[in-house]
N, C-alpha and C positions, 0 to 999 in steps of 0.2 A: 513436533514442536509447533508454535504457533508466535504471532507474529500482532503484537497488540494494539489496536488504536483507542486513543480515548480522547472524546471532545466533547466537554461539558459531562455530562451522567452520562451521557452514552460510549458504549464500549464493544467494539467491534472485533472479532477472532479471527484471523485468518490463516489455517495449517498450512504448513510450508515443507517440504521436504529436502531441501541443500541450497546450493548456491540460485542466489535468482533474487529478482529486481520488484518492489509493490510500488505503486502510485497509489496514492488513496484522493477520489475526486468528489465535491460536492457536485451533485448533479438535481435538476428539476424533480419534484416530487411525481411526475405524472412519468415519467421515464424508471424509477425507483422507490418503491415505500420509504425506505430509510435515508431516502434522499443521497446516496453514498454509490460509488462506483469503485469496485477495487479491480486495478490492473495487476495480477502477479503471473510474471513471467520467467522460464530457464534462462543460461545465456545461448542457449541453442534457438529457442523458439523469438518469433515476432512479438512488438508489444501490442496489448491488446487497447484499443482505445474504446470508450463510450459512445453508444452509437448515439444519440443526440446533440442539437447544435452543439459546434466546437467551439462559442460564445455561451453557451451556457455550461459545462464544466469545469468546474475551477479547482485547481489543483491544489491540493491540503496539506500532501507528504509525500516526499519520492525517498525510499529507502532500499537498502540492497543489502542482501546477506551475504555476505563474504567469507572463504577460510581467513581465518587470521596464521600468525605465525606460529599457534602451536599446533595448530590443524583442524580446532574447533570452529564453527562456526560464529560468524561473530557479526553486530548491527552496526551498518555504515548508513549514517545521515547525509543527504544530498539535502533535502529540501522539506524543512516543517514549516507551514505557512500559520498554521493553527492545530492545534492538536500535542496530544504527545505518543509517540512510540516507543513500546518495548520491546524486549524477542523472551521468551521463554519458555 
């Protein structure tokens, strides 16, 4: 499954395999082509941050995939600054 950003025409993929947390960050274009940093981490491992100034990434979307109560996985919104996400 995969996990979808979209802002403006651009549109970003990012596979996902169960429970786990994505940050999606604008970051400087000389750190990034697509100017985009995506943080996707388990709940076992650490989160990962962008290694360039902590003033220059700015944070887009923070989402989390979660079981729901029928046991599927399902998308939890913490934080859309800009953008929108799907899961599919």
């Amino acid at each position: 499954m995969k996990i979808f950003y979209t802002r403006g025409k651009k549109k970003t993929e990012i596979p996902v395999y169960g429970p786990c947390t994505l940050k999606i960050y604008q970051v400087p274009a000389a750190y990034s082509k697509d100017e985009l940093f995506a943080a996707l981490w388990s709940p076992s491992e650490l989160e990962p941050v962008p290694a360039c100034g902590h003033a220059e990434a700015v944070l887009l979307a923070h989402v989390g995939l979660v079981v729901g109560e029928s046991g599927s996985l399902a998308l939890a919104e913490h934080h859309i600054a800009e953008g929108e996400v799907r899961y599919g």
